[in-house]
C-alpha positions as CSV (number, residue, x, y, z in Angstrom):
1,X,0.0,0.0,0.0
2,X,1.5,3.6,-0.8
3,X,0.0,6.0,1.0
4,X,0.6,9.9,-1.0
5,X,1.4,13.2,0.8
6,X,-1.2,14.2,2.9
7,X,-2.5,18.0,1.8
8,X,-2.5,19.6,5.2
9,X,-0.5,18.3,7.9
10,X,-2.6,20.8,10.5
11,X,-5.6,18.8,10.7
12,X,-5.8,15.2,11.7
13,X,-6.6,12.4,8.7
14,X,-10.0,11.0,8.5
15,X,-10.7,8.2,10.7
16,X,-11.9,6.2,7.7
17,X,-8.9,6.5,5.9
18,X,-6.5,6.0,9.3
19,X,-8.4,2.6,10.1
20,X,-7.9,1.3,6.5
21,X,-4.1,2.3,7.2
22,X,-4.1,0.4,9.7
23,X,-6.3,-2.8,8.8
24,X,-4.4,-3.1,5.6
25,X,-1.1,-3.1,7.3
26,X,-2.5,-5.8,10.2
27,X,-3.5,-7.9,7.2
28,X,0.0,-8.5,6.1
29,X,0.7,-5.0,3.4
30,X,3.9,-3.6,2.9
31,X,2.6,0.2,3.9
32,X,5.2,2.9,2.7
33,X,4.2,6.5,3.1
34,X,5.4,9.4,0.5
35,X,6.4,12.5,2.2
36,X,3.7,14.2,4.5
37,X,1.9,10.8,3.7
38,X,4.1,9.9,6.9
39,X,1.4,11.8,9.3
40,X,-1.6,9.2,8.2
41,X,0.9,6.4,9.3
42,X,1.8,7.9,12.6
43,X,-2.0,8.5,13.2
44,X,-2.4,4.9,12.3
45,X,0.1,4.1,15.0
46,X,2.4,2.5,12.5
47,X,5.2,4.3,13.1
48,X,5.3,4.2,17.5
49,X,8.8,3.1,18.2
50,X,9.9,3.2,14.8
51,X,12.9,5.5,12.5
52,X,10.5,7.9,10.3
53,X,11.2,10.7,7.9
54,X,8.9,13.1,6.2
55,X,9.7,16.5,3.8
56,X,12.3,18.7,6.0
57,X,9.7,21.4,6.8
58,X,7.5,19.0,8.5
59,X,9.6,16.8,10.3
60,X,9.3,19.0,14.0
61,X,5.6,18.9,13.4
62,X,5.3,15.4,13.4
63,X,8.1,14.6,16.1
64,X,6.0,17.3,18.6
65,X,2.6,15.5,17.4
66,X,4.0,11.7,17.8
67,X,6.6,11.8,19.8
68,X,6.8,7.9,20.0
69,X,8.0,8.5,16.8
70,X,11.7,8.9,15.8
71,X,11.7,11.2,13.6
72,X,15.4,11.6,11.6
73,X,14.8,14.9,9.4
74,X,17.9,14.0,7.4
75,X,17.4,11.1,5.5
76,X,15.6,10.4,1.9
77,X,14.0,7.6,3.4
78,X,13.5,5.0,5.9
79,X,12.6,1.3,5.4
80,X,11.4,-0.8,8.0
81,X,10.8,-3.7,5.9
82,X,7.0,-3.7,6.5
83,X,6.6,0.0,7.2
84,X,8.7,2.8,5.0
85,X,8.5,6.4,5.2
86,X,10.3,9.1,2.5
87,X,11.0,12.6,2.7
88,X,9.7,15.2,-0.1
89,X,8.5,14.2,-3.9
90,X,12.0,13.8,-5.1
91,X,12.9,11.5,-2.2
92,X,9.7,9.4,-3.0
93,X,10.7,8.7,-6.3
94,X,14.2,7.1,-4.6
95,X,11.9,4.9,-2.1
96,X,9.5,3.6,-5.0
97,X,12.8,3.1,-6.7
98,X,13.5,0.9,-3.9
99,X,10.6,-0.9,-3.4
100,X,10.8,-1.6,-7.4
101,X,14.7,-2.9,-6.4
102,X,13.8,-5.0,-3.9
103,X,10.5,-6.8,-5.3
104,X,12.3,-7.0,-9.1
105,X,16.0,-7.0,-8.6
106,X,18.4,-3.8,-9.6
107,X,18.4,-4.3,-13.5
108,X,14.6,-3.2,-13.7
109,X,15.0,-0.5,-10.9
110,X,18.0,0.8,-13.1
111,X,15.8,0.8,-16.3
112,X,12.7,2.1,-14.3
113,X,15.4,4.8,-13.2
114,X,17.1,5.5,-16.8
115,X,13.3,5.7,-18.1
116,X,12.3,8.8,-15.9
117,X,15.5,10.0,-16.7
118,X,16.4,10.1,-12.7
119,X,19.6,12.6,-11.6
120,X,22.3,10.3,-11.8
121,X,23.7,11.8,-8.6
122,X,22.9,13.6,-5.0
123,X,25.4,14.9,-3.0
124,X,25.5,15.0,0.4
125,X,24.7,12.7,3.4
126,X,24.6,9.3,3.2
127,X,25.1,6.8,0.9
128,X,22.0,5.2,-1.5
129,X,21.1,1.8,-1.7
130,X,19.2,3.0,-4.9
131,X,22.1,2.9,-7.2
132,X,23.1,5.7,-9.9
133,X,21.8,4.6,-13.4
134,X,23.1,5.0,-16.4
135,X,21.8,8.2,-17.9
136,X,19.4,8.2,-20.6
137,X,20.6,7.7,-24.4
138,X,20.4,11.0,-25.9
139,X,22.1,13.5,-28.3
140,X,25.3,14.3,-26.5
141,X,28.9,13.6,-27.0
142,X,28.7,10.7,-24.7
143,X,26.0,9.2,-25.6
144,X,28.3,6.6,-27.4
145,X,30.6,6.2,-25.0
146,X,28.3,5.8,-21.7
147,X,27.8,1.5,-23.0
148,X,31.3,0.9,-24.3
149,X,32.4,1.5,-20.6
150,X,29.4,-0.6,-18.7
151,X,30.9,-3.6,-21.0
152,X,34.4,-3.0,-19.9
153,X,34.1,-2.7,-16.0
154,X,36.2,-5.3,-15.8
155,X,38.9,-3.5,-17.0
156,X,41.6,-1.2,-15.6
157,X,40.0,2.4,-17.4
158,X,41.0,5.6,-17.1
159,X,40.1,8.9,-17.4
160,X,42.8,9.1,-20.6
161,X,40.9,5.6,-21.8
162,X,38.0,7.1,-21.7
163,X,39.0,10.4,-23.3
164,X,40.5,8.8,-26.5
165,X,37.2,6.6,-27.0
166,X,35.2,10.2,-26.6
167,X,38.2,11.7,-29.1
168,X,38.4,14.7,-27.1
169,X,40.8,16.1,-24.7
170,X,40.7,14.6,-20.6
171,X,39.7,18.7,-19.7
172,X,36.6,18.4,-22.5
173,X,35.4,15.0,-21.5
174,X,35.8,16.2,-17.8
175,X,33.1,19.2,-19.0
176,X,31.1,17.0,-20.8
177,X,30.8,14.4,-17.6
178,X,30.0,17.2,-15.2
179,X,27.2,18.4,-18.0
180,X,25.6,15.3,-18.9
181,X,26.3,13.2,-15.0
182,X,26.8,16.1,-12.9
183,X,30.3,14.2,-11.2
184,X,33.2,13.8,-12.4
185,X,34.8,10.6,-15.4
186,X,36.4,9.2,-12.1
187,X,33.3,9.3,-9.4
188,X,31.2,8.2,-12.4
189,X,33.4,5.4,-13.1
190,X,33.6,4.4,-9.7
191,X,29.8,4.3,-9.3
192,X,29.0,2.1,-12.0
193,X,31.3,-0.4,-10.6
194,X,30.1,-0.2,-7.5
195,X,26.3,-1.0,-9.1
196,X,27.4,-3.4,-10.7
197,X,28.9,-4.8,-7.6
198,X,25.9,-4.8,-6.3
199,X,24.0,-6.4,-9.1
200,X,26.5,-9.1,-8.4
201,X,26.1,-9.5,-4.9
202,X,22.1,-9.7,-5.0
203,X,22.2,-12.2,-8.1
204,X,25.0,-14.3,-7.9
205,X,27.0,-16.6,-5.2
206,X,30.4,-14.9,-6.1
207,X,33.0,-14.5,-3.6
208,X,33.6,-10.8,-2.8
209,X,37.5,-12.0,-4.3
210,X,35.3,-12.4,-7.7
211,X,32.9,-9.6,-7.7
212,X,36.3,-7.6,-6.9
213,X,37.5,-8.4,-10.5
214,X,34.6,-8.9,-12.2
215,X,34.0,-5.4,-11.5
216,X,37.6,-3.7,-12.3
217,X,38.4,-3.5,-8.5
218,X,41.0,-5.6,-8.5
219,X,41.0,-7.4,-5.2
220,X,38.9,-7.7,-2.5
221,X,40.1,-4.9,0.1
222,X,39.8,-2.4,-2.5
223,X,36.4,-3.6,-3.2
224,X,35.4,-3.8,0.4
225,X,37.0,-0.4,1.1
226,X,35.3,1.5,-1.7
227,X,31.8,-0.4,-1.2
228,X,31.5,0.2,2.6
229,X,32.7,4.1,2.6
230,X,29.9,4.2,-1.0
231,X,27.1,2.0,0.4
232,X,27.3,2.5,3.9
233,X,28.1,-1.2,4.8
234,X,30.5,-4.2,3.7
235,X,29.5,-6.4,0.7
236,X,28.8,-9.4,2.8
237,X,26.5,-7.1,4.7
238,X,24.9,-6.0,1.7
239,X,24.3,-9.3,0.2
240,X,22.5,-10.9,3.5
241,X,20.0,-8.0,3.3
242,X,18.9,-8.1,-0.3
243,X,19.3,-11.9,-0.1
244,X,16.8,-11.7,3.1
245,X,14.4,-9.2,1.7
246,X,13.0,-11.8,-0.7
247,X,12.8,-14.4,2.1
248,X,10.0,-14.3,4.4
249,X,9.5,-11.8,6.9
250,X,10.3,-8.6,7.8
251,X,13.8,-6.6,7.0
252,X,15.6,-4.8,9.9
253,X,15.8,-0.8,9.6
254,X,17.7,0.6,6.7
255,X,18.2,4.0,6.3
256,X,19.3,5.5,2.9
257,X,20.4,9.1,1.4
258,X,21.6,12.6,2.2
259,X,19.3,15.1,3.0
260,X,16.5,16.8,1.4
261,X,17.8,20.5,-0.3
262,X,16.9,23.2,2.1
């Protein structure tokens, strides 16, 4: 069940819609709120003792109303396996993007993402589960480029590699990254590997040793050590959460994403 924003936080949700809320969640649903949509959950009681997040500018409103609810105002969004909250409209997109991830696998999320044509980055805060897709074939100088790399993550590429396939300059194809991506041939680069590393790790039985070089990281510390400070946890950590979200019953707490723009 995905429960939209609600249109004014200053009065309380009708008791009609509150109690189907709350059946529907009793009864077994997955009940995941989008932005202000967090305040029908709380009146629900769904969220008492729980890690909830709503859009920035109403996050003191609903910690003063609920204050059984732990309200983190700087996150995109908050899964509690049966019960998930996001922050504003931008942040809902990255928990649907989630929820697609973890009921379909990464590869759909990533075309669902490349599709709505999804900022390929956010800075700030911490790191997404949601990985950065691909972005969208269009007419740019990179459009050619953007699939000759995702089928040579394996390899050892650098910015110079990836320059002389572009045939421009390292300083042009560093203005054409930051244009088209909005980071950097490097960060880019590094992103994608790290997707894929995750692709691996929820598909696959591959030792981290494996995914290390299947993915261009060369061994296993590096892997590990980029992954972690990226992702927010180890691979092996990783892998036993998506692996358990398609087992039965509920997934622990996990938080994802810098903060909303202020």
């Amino acid at each position: 069940m995905i429960v939209p924003a609600w249109a004014d936080v200053d009065e309380a949700p009708p008791a009609d819609l509150v109690d189907a809320v709350r059946a529907a969640h009793d009864a077994g649903a997955r009940v995941a709120s989008l932005c202000t949509g967090a305040f029908v959950l709380a009146a629900a009681g769904l969220l008492d003792g729980r890690r909830a997040t709503t859009h920035w500018a109403h996050t003191r409103v609903l910690a003063i109303r609920y204050p059984r609810v732990e309200v983190d105002p700087d996150v995109l969004y908050v899964d509690n396996g049966s019960v998930l909250t996001s922050a504003g409209k931008a942040a809902a997109m990255d928990l649907c993007l989630h929820l697609i991830r973890l009921d379909h696998g990464s590869s759909v999320a990533n075309a669902v993402a490349r599709r709505l044509v999804v900022p390929p980055h956010r800075d700030g805060g911490q790191a997404q589960f949601v990985t950065t897709p691909v972005p969208a074939p269009g007419n740019h100088p990179l459009a050619g480029l953007f699939p000759w790399v995702m089928e040579r993550l394996d390899r050892p590429l650098t910015v110079e590699d990836l320059a002389r396939r572009a045939r421009m300059s390292s300083r042009n194809l560093g203005r054409h990254f930051r244009a088209v991506t909005g980071t950097t041939p490097l960060q880019w680069l590094l992103t994608q590997r790290i997707r894929r590393a995750q692709e691996l790790l929820e598909s696959t039985d591959d030792g981290v040793d494996a995914i290390a070089a299947a993915t261009g990281m060369g061994t296993a510390t590096t892997l590990r050590r980029h992954f972690n400070r990226t992702v927010g946890v180890p691979p092996d950590t990783y892998r036993r959460t998506f692996r358990a979200r398609t087992g039965p019953g509920p997934a622990g707490d996990t938080t994802h994403g810098p903060p909303e723009p202020r």
